[in-house]
N, C-alpha and C positions, 0 to 999 in steps of 0.2 A: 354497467356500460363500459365500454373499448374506449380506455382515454389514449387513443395515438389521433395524429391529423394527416390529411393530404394535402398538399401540395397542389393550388389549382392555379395559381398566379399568371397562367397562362392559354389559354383555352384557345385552342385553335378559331381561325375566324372559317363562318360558313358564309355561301353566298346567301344573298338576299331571296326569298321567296319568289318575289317579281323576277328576278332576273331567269328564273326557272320556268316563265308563264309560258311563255311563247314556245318552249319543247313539249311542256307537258298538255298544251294546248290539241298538238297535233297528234299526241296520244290519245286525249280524249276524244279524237276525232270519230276514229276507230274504238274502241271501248266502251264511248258513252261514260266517262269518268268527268270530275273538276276539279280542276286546278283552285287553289287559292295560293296567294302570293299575301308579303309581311306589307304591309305601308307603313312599318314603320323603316325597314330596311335596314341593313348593317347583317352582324353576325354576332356568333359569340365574343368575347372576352372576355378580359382578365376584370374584376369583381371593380377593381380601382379603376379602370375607364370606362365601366358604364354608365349607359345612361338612360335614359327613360323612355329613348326610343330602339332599342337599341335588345335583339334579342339573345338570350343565351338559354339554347335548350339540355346545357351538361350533354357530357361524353362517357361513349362507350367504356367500363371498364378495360382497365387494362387486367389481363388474369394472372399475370406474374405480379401484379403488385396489390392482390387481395387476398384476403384471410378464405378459408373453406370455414361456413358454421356461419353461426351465430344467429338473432331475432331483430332482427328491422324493426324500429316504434317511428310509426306513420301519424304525426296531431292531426286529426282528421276533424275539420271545420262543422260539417253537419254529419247525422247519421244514413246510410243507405237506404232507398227503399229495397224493396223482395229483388234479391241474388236469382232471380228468373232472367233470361234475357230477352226472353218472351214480354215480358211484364213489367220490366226496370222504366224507369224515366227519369231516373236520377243520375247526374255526372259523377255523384260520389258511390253509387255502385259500379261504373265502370273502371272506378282506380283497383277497385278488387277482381272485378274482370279480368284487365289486363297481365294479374298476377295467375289466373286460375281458368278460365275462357277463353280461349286464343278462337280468332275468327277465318270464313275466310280467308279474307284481306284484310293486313293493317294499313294506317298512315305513317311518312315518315316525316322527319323533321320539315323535311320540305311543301309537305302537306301533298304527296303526292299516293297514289294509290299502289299497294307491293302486295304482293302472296304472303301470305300467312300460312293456313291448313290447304290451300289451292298452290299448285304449282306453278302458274302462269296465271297472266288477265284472261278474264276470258273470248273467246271467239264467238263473234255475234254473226248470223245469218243476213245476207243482202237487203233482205226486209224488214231485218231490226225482231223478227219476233220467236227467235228461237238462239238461247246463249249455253254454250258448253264451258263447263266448268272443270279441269285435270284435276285429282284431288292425291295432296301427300300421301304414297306408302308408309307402313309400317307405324305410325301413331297410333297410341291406345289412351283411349281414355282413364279418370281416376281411377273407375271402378275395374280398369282390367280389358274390358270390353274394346276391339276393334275400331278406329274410327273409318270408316266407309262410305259409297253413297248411301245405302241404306238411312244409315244413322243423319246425315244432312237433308237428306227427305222427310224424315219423321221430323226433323227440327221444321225446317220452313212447312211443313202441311201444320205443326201445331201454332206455327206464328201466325198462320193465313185466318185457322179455322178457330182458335180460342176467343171465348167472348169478350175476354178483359185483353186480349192482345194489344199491347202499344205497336206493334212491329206492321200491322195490317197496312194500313196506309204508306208505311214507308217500302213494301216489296212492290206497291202497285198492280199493274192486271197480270201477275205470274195465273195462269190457266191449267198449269198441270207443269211434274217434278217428274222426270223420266232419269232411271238409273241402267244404262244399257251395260255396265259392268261395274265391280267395284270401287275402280278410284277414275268413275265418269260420272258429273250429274248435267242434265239437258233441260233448262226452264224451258216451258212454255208460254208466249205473252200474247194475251189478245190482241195487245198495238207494243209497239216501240214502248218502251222507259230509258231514258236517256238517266235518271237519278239511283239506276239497279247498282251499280258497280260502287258507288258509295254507301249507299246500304247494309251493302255486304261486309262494306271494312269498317263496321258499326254492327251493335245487340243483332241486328238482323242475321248478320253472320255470323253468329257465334255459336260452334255447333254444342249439342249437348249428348249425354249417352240416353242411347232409345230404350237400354233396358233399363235406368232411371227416371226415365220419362214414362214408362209403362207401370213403374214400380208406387212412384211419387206422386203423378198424376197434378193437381194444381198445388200440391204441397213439396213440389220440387225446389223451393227457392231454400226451403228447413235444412237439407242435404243436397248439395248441387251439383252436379259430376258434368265437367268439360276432358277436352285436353288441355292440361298448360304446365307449367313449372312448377307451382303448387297444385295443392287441391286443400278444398275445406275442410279446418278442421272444429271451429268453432263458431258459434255467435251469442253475445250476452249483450240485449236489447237496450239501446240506448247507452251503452258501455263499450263494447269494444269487438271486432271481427279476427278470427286469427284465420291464414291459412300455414300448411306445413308443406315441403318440398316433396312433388312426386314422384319416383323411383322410374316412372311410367313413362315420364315424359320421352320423345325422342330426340331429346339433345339436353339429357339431363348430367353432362359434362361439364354444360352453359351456366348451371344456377351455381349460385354459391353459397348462397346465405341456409340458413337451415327452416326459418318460420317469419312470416311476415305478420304484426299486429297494427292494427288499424285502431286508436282510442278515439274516442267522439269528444272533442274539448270544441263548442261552439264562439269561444271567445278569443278573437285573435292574438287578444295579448296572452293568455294564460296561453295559449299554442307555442307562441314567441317564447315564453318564460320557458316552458318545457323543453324549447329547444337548446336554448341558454345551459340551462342547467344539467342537458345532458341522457333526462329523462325520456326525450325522443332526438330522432337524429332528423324525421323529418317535418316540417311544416307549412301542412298546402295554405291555400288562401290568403297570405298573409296579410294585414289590413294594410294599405297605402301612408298611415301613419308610423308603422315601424319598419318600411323600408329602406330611408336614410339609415335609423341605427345598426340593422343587421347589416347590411352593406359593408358598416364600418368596423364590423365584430370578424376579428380574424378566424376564429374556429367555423364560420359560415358563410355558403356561397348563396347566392339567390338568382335561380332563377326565373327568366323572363321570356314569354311570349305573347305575340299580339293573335288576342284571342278571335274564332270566328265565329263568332257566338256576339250575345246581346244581352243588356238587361232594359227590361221593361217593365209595362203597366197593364195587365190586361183587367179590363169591363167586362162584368158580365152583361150580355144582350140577353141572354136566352138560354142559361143551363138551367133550369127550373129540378128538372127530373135525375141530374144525372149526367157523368160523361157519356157517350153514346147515345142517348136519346134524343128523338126530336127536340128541337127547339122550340121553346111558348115565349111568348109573350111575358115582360117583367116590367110590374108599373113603377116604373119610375122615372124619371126625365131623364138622369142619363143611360139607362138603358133605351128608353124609345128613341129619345132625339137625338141627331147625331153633331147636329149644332152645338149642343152642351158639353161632348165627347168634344169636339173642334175648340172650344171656350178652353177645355182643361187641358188639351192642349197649347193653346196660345199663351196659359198661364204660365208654360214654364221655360225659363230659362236653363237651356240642358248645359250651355259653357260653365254657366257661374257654378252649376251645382258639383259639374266633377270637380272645378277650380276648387270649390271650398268644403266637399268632403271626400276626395281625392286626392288632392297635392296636385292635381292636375296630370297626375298617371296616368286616369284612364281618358277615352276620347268618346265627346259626345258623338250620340249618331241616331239619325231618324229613319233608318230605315234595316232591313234582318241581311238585308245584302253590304257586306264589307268594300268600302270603295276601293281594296287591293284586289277587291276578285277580279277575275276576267267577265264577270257578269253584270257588273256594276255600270251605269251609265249614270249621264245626268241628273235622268228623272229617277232613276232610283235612288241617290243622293238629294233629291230636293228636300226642305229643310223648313216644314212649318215656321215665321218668325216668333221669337219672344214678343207678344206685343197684350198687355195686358186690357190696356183700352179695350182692344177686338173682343177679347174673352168676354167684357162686361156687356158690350155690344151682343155678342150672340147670347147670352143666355138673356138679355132683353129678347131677345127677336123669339127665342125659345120659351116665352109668358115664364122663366123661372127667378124668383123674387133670390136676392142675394142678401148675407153670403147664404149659398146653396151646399148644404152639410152633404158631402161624401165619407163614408169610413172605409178606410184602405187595411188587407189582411195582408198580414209583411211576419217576413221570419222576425225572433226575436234575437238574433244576433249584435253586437255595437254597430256595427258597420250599417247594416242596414237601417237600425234605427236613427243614425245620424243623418243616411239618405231620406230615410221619412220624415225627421224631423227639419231638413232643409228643405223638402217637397212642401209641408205643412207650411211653413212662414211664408215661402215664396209664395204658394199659391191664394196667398189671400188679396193681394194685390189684383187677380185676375177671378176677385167676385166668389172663392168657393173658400169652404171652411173645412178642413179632412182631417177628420180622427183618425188616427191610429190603433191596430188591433194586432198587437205582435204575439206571434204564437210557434210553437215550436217548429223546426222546418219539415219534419214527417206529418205536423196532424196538417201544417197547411196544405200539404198533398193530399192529404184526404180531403179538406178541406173545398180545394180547388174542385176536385173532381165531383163531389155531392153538389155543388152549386150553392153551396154557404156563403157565399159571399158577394160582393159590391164593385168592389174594386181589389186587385192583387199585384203586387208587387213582387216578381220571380222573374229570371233569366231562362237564358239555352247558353249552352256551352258551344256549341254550334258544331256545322259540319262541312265537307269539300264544296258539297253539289246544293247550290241554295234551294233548291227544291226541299229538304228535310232540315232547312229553317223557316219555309212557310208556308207550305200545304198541310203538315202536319199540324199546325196548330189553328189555321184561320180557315182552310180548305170545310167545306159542309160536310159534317160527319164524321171529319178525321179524328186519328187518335188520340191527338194533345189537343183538341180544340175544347177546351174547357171554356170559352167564351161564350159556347153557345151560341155563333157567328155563322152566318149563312148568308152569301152573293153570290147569286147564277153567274153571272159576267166576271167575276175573280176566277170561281169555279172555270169555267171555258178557256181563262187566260193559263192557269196554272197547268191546266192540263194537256193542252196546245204544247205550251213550255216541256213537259217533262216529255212528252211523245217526238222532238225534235232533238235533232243531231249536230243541228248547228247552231254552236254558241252568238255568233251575233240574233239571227232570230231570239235566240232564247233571253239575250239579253234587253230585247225592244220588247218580249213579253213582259217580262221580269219589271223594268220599266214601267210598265203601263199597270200591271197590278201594284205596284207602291202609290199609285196614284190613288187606285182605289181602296188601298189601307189607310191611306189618309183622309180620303173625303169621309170613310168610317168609321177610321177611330176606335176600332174595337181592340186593338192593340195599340199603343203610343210605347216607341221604342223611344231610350233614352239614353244610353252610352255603353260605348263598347271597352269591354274590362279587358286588363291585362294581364296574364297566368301569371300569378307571383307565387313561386315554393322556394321555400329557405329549407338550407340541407345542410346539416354540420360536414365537415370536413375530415369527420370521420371515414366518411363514405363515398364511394367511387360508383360511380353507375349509373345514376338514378337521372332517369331524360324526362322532362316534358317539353311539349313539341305544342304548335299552335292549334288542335284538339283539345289542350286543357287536360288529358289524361296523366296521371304521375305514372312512369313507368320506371316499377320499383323492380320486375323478377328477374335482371338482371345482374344488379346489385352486389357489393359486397363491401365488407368492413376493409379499411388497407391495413395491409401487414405493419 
C-alpha cells in the first residue's frame, strides 16, 4: 500500500440539490428527464463540520497532484450479480459498471441528467413518440471494435427482446431502434415515455460490443466488453472482481490508476478494519455504527449522500412460479388479506427503528417517492401511524388468531440483522411473531426471484425519474416485481404517469398510486438510507453522488 495522505480539510461547498429543482425542472420539460433535489440540503465540507444532514459527494481529482499507476482495493459490502447490463439488478454491480460500462447518459452530483457515449439530451418529436439520440465519435470498445449506432441497437433490441431481461420494463413502449447513420440512433415509441431519458443514464444505457454479444450470447456477463476506462479482467466468485485500465478508451489521458479490485467483505466492521489498516483504501456501505469513529480517524474522509432509493419489506402475493410468470394465488393470510399486510404495518414503528439501529442517520419513509423530489406531494408522503392496538384489531377482523408467525428472508449481513432483530421485538406488540432467515445477499436474489419466500427484507438504491422506483417493481409483470403483485387501477395510474410531460400531473398520479400501495401493502417501505463510503486519504477522486454509485475510474493515489 501508498503510505502518503491527502490533504482534504477543505472541500469546496456545493449548492444544495433543491436549489437546482427549479432549472432542471424546465429542462425536463423538454427532455422528459427528473430532477431529484437533497432534503437534506447543505453541501460538501471539511470532514470536522459535518453533519448528518449535510452532503459530501468528494472532488474531482486534481491531475498534478496524483501518482500515474497503481491498484485501487475497493471493501465491497455484498458480491455482484451477472456483470450483464441487460440482467444486473444489483447496486453493487453498478460500482464496476461505472468503472468499465459507461452509458448513454450519466448523473451528476446534482442528480441531474449529462451525455456520457451521447453527445447531447436528446431531441423528442412534438408528439412525444419519436427521440434522436447524437452518438460520441471515435470510441472503441474493450475488444477494439467501433462504438456506433449499430452496436446501441443490438444493445437496446437485446434488452427489449431477452427473457430474463431486467431492462424491459424500464425502456417502456420503444417500438422500433432506427440507425439512419453511424453516430445517429431514432427510438420509436408507441406513446410518450416521459421516464426514457433516465433510463438511459442507468443498465439501460449501457452500451455493450455487438460482436461480444454475438460471440457470448447469455454468457456475456463471464467476459463483458463495454467502453469505459477499464475493461474486465477477472472474477473469483464470492471473492473478489478486478478490472485493468483500457488503452481504448477515448480519454484514456483521464484514468490514472493502473487496476481496480473490488474484495467482497460483507461485514462492515471488518471493511472498516480493512480500511484502517490500509489493506483497502476504500469502503462502501459503511455501517451507521462506525461513522462517528471514522470521521474522527484522520487518514479518512467519508462520504455522504441522501440517497434516492429506499429500504423495504416486500410480501409475497403471488410469485408461486417465478419472476415473470402469472401470478397464483398463495394460501396464506398475509398473502390473501391485505388487512393483515395493513396490521404489519401498523406494527411498526419506522422513527424508533432508524433512532435505535441507525444513530438516527438514516430517515424513516413510507413511500419509493423522496419528499425532495419534485414529484413528491402530500399524499405521497402520507405516513401509515405506529399504532399497535389497530394491528391487533385488524388481524381480529382478518379471523387470524395471534401471535401470527411470519418468517422474513434478510441478507445475512450485521447491519441487517440488527434491523431484523429490532423489526422482530417491535413487531410483537402489534399481534405477529417474525422469524428470521438470513442468507447470503446473491442466493437471496435468487431467492427473491423463484418465489422462495414469505416475506423479504431488500432495498433499491434508487433513481432520478420515480417511475423506475415503482413500476418496476409493483407494476403487473414488470421486471423487479418479485411480489407477484398485480392492480389494474395502479397499473392505469403508473402508466398515465410515465406517458405525461407534465410534472405536476405526474405528481397528483404519483400521489394517488401511494395511496394504493398502502391500502396493499405488498410493499411496506421503511427508511431511506444514506450513501456512506469511507476513503482513506490516500486518494484523490473517488465521488459518490445521490445514485449511490462509487465512482472510482477517475481516481488516483496523491503523489
Amino acid at each position: 500500500m501508498t503510505n502518503l495522505s491527502l490533504s482534504e480539510t477543505s472541500l469546496p461547498r456545493r449548492r444544495s440539490l433543491r436549489a437546482a429543482v427549479a432549472a432542471v425542472a424546465v429542462a425536463c420539460a423538454v427532455v422528459a428527464c427528473s430532477p431529484v433535489s437533497n432534503d437534506g440540503g447543505g453541501g460538501n465540507q471539511s470532514d470536522d463540520n459535518q453533519s448528518a444532514g449535510q452532503d459530501s459527494f468528494g472532488t474531482p481529482a486534481d491531475p498534478a497532484a496524483v501518482k500515474q499507476g497503481g491498484k485501487l482495493l475497493i471493501a465491497l459490502s455484498a458480491e455482484p450479480d451477472a456483470l450483464d447490463p441487460t440482467l444486473s439488478r444489483s447496486l453493487y454491480s453498478r460500482y464496476v459498471f461505472q468503472a468499465m460500462c459507461q452509458k448513454l447518459y450519466d448523473v451528476n452530483e446534482q442528480a441531474q441528467v449529462v451525455p456520457q457515449l451521447a453527445t447531447a439530451l436528446p431531441t423528442t418529436s412534438s408528439d412525444g413518440r419519436t427521440v434522436t439520440i447524437p452518438l460520441r465519435q471515435g470510441a472503441r470498445f474493450a475488444d477494439g471494435t467501433p462504438f456506433d449506432s449499430a452496436a446501441v441497437k443490438a444493445t437496446l433490441q437485446r434488452h427489449l427482446t431477452n427473457a430474463r431481461s431486467a431492462r424491459k420494463s424500464e425502456l417502456g413502449p420503444i417500438d422500433g431502434v432506427d440507425t439512419p447513420d453511424a453516430q445517429t440512433v431514432v427510438l420509436r415509441l408507441k406513446q410518450p415515455f416521459a421516464p426514457l431519458l433516465g433510463a438511459l443514464a442507468d443498465r439501460a444505457g449501457m452500451i455493450m460490443s455487438a460482436k461480444a454479444l454475438q460471440s457470448l450470447g447469455d454468457d456475456f456477463a463471464t467476459a463483458p466488453v463495454c467502453v469505459g476506462p477499464f475493461k474486465f479482467a477477472k472474477r473469483v466468485p464470492q471473492n473478489s472482481i478486478d478490472v485493468v485500465r483500457d488503452p481504448n478508451y477515448y480519454e484514456a489521458d483521464k484514468v490514472h490508476l493502473d487496476a481496480i479490485s473490488w474484495r467482497i467483505l460483507s461485514d462492515a466492521s471488518i471493511r472498516a478494519a480493512n480500511l484502517r489498516s490500509g489493506d483497502a483504501q476504500v469502503a462502501d456501505s459503511i455501517s451507521t455504527q462506525d461513522v462517528a469513529s471514522l470521521r474522527q480517524d484522520a487518514s479518512v474522509s467519508v462520504l455522504q449522500s441522501q440517497s434516492l432509493g429506499y429500504q423495504g419489506l416486500t410480501i409475497n402475493i403471488g410469485n408461486v412460479d417465478g419472476l415473470g410468470k402469472a401470478p397464483k394465488p398463495i394460501n396464506r393470510p398475509l398473502a390473501q388479506n391485505a388487512k393483515v399486510r395493513q396490521a404489519f404495518e401498523h406494527a411498526i414503528d419506522r422513527k424508533a427503528l432508524v433512532d435505535a439501529v441507525f444513530n438516527g442517520i438514516h430517515t424513516a419513509a413510507c413511500s419509493p417517492i423522496s419528499p425532495a423530489s419534485p414529484f413528491s406531494s402530500p399524499e405521497a408522503q402520507t405516513c401509515p401511524a405506529h399504532d399497535p392496538a389497530k394491528a391487533k384489531q385488524l388481524l381480529g377482523e382478518a379471523g387470524v388468531q395471534t401471535p401470527y408467525t411470519v418468517t422474513m428472508l434478510a441478507s445475512n449481513t450485521p447491519d441487517t440483522l440488527r434491523l431484523a432483530q429490532a423489526l422482530q421485538s417491535m413487531l410483537k406488540d402489534g399481534g405477529f411473531d417474525l422469524k428470521i432467515n438470513p442468507v447470503e445477499y446473491s442466493s437471496l436474489l435468487d431467492e427473491q426471484d423463484r418465489g422462495n419466500f414469505e416475506l423479504l427484507q431488500l432495498g433499491w438504491s434508487g433513481r432520478i425519474d420515480p417511475d423506475a422506483n415503482i413500476t418496476n417493481f409493483v407494476g403487473t409483470g414488470a421486471s423487479q416485481n418479485v411480489a407477484g403483485y398485480s392492480n389494474p387501477q395502479l397499473d392505469t395510474l403508473l402508466t398515465q404517469a410515465r406517458q405525461s410531460g407534465d410534472i405536476e400531473e405526474r405528481k397528483k398520479l404519483y400521489g394517488q398510486a401511494v395511496t394504493l400501495l398502502q391500502q396493499d401493502d405488498a410493499l411496506i417501505y421503511l427508511y431511506r438510507q444514506r450513501n456512506l463510503t469511507a476513503v482513506s486519504k490516500q486518494i484523490q477522486g473517488l465521488q459518490v453522488f445521490p445514485d449511490g454509485v462509487i465512482r472510482a475510474a477517475f481516481a488516483g493515489f496523491t503523489k
